[in-house]
C-alpha positions in Angstrom: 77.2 -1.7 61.4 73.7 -2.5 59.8 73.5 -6.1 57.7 71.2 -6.2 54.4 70.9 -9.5 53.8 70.0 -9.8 49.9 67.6 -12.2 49.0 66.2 -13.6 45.9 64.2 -11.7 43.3 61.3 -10.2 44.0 61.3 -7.8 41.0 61.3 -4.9 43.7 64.1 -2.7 44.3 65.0 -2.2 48.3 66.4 0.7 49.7 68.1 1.9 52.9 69.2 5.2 54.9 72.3 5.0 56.8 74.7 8.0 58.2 78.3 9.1 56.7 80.1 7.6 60.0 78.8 4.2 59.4 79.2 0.7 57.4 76.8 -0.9 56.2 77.3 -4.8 55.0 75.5 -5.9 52.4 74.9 -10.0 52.5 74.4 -12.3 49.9 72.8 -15.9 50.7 74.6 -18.7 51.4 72.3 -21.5 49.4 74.7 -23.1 47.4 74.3 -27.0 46.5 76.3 -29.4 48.0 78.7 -30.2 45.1 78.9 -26.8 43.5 80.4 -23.6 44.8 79.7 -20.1 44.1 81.2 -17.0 42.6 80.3 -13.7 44.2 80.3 -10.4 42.1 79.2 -6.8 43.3 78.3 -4.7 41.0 77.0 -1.0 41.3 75.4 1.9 38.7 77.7 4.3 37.8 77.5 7.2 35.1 79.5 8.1 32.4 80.7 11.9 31.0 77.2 12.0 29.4 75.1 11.3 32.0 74.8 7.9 31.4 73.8 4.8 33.7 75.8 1.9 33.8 76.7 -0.6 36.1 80.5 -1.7 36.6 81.5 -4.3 39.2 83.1 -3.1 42.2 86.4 -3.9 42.0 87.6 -6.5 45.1 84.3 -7.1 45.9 83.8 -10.9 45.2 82.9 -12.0 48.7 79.3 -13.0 49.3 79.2 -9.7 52.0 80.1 -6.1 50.9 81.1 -3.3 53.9 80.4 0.0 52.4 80.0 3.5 53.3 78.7 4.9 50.0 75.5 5.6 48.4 74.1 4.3 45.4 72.1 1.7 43.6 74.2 -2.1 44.1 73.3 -5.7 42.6 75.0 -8.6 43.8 76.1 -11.2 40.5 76.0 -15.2 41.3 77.5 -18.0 39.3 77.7 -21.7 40.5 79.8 -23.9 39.0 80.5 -26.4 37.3 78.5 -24.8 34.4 76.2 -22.4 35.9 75.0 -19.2 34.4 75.7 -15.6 36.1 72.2 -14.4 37.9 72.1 -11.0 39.0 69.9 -9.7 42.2 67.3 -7.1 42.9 68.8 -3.5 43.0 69.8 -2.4 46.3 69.4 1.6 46.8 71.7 3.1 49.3 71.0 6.1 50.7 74.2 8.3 52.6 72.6 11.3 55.1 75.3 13.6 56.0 76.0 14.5 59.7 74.5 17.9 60.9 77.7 19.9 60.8 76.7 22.8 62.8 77.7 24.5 66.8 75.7 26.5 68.9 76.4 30.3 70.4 74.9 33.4 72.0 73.0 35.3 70.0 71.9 38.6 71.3 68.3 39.7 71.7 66.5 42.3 69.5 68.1 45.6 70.3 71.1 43.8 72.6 74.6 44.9 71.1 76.6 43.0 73.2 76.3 39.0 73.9 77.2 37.6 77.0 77.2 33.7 79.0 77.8 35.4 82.0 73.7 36.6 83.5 72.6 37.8 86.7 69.8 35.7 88.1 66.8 37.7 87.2 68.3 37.7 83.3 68.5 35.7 80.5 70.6 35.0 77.8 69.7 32.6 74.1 71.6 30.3 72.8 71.4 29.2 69.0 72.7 27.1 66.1 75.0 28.8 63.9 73.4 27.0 61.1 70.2 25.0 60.6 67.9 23.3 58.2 64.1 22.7 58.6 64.5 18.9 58.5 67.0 18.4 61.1 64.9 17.7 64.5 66.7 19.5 67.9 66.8 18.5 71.6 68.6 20.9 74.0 70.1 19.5 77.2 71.7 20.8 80.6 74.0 19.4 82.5 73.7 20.8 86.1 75.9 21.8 88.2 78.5 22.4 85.5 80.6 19.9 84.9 79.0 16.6 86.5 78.1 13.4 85.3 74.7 13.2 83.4 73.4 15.5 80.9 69.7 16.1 81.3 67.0 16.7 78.2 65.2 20.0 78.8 61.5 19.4 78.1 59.7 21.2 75.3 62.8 23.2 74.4 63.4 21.5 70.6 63.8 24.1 68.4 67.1 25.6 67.1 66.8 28.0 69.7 67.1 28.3 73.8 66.0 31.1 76.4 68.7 30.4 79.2 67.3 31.8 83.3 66.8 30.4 85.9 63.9 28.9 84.9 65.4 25.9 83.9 68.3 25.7 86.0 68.7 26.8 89.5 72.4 28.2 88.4 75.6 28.0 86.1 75.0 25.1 84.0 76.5 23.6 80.8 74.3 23.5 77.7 74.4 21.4 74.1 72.4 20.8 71.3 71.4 17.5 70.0 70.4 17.3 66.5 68.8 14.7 64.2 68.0 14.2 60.5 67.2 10.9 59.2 69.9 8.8 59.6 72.3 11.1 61.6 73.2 12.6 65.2 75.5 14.8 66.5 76.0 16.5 69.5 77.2 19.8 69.7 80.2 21.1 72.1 79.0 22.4 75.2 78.7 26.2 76.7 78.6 27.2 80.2 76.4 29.8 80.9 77.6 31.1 84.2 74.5 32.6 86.8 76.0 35.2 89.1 73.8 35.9 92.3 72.0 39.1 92.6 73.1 41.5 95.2 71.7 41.4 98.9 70.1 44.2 99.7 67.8 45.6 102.7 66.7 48.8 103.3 66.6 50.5 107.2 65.5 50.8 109.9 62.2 49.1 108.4 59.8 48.3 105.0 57.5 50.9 106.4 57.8 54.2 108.6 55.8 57.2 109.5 56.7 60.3 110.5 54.9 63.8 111.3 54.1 66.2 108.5 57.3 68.5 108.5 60.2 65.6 109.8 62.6 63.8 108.3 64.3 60.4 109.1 67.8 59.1 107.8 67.4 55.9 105.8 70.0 53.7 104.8 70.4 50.0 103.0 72.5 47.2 103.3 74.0 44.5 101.7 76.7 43.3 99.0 76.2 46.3 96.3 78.9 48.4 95.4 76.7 51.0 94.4 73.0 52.6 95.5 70.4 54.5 93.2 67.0 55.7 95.4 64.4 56.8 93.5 60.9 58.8 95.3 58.7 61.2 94.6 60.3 64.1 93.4 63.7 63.3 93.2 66.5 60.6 93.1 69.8 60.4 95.2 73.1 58.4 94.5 74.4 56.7 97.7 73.8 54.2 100.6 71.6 56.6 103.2 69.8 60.1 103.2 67.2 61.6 104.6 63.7 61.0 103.8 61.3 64.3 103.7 58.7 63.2 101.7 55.5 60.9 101.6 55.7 57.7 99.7 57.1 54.7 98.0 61.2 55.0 97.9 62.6 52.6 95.8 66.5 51.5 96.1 68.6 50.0 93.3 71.6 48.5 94.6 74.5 47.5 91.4 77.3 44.7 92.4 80.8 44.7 90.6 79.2 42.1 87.6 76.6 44.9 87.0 73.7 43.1 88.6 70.6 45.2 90.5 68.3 44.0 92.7 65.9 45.6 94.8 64.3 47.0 97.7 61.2 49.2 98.8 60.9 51.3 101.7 57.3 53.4 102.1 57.1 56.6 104.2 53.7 57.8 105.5 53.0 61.4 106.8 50.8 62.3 109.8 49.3 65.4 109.3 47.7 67.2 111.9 45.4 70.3 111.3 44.6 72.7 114.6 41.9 75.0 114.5 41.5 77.1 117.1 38.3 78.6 115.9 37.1 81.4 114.8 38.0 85.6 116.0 35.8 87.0 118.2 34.4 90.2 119.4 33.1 90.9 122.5 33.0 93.1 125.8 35.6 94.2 127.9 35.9 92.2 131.1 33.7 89.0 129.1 34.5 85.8 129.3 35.6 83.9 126.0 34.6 80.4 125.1 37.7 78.5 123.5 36.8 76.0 121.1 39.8 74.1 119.4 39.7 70.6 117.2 41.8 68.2 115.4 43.9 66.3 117.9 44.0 64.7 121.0 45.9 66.5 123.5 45.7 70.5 123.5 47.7 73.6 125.0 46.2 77.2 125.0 48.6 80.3 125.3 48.3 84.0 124.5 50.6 86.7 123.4 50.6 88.3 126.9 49.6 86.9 130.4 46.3 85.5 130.4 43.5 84.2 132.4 42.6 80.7 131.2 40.3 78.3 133.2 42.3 75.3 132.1 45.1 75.4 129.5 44.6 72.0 128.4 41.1 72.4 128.1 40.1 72.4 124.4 37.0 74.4 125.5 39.1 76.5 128.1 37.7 79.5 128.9 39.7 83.1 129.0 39.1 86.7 129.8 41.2 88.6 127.2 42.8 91.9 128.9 43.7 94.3 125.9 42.3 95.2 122.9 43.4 92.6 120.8 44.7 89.4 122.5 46.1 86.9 120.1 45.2 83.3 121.5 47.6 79.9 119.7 46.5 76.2 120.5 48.9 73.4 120.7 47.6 70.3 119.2 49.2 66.6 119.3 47.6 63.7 117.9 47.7 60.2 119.3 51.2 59.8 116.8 53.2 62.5 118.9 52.5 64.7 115.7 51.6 68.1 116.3 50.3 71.9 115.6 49.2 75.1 116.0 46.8 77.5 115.1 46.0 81.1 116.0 42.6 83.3 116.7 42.1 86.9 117.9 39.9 87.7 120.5 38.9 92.0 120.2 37.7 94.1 123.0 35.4 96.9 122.0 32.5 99.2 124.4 30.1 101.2 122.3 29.9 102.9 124.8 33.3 104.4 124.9 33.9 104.4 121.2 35.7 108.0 120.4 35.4 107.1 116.6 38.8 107.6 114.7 37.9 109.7 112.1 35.2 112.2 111.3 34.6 112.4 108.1 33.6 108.2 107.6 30.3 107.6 106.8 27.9 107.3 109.2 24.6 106.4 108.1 23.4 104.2 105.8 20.1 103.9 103.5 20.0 100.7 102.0 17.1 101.1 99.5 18.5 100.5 96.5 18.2 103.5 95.0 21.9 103.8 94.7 22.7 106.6 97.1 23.9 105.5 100.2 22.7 101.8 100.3 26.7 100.5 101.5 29.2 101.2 104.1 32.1 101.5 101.9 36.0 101.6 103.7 37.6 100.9 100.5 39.9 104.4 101.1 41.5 103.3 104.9 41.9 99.7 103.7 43.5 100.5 100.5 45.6 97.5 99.4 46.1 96.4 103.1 44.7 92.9 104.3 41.6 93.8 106.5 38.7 92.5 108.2 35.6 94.2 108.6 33.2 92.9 111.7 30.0 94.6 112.7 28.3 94.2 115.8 25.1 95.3 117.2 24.1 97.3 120.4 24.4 94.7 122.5 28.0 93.7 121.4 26.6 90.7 119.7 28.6 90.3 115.6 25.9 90.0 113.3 28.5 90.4 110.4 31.7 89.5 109.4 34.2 90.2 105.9 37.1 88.5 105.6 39.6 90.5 103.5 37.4 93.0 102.7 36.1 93.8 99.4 32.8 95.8 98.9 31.8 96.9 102.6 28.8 96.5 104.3 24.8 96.6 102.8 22.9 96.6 106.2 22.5 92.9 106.4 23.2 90.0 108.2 26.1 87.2 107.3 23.3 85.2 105.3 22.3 88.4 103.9 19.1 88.9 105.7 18.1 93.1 105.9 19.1 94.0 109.6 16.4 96.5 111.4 17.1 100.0 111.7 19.4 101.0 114.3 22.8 101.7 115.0 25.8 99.4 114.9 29.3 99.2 115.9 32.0 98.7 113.6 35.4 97.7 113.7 38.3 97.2 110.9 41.1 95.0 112.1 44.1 95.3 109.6 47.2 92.9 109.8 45.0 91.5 113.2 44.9 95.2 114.7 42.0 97.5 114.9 42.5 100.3 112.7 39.5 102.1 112.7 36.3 101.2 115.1 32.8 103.6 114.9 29.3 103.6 114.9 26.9 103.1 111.5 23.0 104.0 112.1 20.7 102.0 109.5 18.1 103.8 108.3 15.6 102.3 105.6 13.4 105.2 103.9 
């Protein structure tokens, strides 16, 4: 209870704030002669049915202290007898501030239909007052763990509002809202927001794998989830494992019964290996081949039939093809275990046993430019077949080359220099056998 003492008159008129829930005693002074004695008299304004101001005394109140709990304007009336005269104080103004009569609750975000005080870790929830005015000042506080002793102010949270995570609590905590205005506190009730843990989760057998272009490896995950969502390139799958077949970044989601996710990544790399074997070749019968494969670390030469090599594991073995067309495949592994193949053709041919196929393909060309003549055209035996047309000169040596041939042949080289006059030795290899092999003479008028 707060004491006003009243004091003589100073012509001013006091005043004074207090809340609903207290008293507030008004004193008078105690300065009476010795001899005399004093009456006491509280009076107070009231109004009348038209609006009138008037003061009344207070009826009982003829102590020299008044206990009150109500607002308005008071004047305390003294007498002292024998013979004195009544002498009325300074007005007193009493001001009543009501408590803040409000609670707090979840309120849901924008877009959030449903409101919950149950969170995973990684969420949040917000807590407001269900009313509130501008001049009422807030102070959230926590009590952590739930339920214990001391109740904790939450710095810089003093709105009439309060983001609930982690961030301020490690876990399920109890929250309230203290609120002032100027004479009044209250406390709110308290609401436990309860924090469930995330889901463990790992992902195996590692963080990171690689594999050879072409394989697959079975992944699988871990942990307290009750259910599994991956997510990669290209696709998604429901479930704890799988088999991974692609390159990248595979993402797993795992869900535990309170409908909390947490995460794990797993990243698959590719090896890739690319054999080349080289390019076809022509040459004599009985010649030795040069081999000349790239693009791993260890090789493995093999042909389509038995063949001569001078060492299999040689990238740059060297062979000595025994048919017409001997199909020659490298094995290549890189230092990963990873590996592959490729193929070449190696093609026999002696000008001078060539018995040409048929008679009535061209054999001479004038490339002038005159429009008569000036190409080698095959156009009617490749028809819509995939063919190669190679060209070699007297000495077996290929001075030209077409892959999937297109226009024929103009008498020139592969960087398109004129070639002299002569004759030259032809062969078209369809579907990597020779169709049709001849003899073209070059002439230039």
């Amino acid at each position: 209870m707060q004491t006003l003492e009243v004091l003589d008159k100073d012509g001013v008129i006091d005043s004074l704030g207090f809340c609903e829930t207290e008293f507030l005693q008004l004193a008078g002074p105690n300065s009476a002669a010795v001899g005399t004695s004093v009456l006491y008299q509280w009076l107070r304004d009231s109004v009348d049915l038209f609006g009138q101001t008037f003061t009344v005394p207070i009826l009982g109140a003829n102590q020299i202290n008044l206990s009150t709990n109500e607002g308005g304007v008071y004047y305390l009336e003294t007498v002292w007898l024998p013979g004195g005269c009544p002498d009325t104080s300074d007005a007193f103004w009493l001001f009543v501030d009501s408590i803040p009569d409000t609670e707090i609750q979840a309120v849901a975000w924008p877009g959030q239909t449903t409101v919950s005080l149950t969170i995973c870790e990684n969420d949040s929830t917000q807590l407001a007052t269900i009313v509130s005015q501008g001049a009422w000042t807030y102070q959230w506080e926590v009590r952590f763990p739930a339920g214990s002793g001391n109740w904790t102010s939450i710095p810089n949270e003093t709105s009439d509002k309060l983001t609930v995570s982690t961030a301020i609590v490690s876990g399920s905590a109890e929250y309230r809202l203290v609120i002032d205005n100027d004479y009044c506190t209250h406390t709110t009730s308290e609401l436990l927001v309860n924090v469930v843990k995330l889901p463990t989760i790992a992902v195996a057998p590692a963080d990171s794998l690689a594999l050879c272009a072409g394989d697959s490896v079975l992944v699988g995950v871990t942990g307290s989830s009750t259910s599994y969502l991956w997510t990669f390139p290209g696709g998604s799958y429901s479930g704890a494992s799988f088999y991974a077949k692609t390159p990248g970044v595979y993402v797993v989601a795992g869900t535990n019964a309170n409908g909390c996710v947490n995460y794990d990544t797993l990243e698959v790399f590719f090896f890739t290996v690319n054999a080349n074997a080289g390019p076809d070749q022509t040459v004599l019968p009985g010649s030795t081949v040069q081999l000349n494969a790239t693009g791993g670390l260890l090789y493995y030469w093999y042909a389509d039939v038995p063949t001569y090599f001078s060492d299999p594991y040689n990238p740059n073995a060297q062979t000595v093809p025994t048919q017409d067309t001997t199909m020659y495949v490298v094995e290549v592994l890189n230092s990963y275990g990873c590996f592959d193949t490729d193929t070449m053709f190696v093609y026999t041919f002696d000008p001078a046993t060539l018995v040409p196929d048929l008679s009535n393909v061209m054999n001479v060309i004038t490339p002038n430019g005159d429009g008569f003549n000036d190409v080698f055209d095959l156009s009617e035996l490749v028809r819509a077949d995939s063919c190669d047309l190679v060209v070699l000169d007297r000495w077996g040596a290929q001075v030209f080359e077409q892959k999937r041939y297109t226009s024929g042949w103009d008498g020139s080289t592969q960087g398109g220099d004129p070639l002299p006059d002569g004759t030259y030795y032809y062969l078209l290899v369809c579907d990597d056998i020779i169709r049709f092999r001849g003899a073209i003479t070059v002439v230039r008028p």
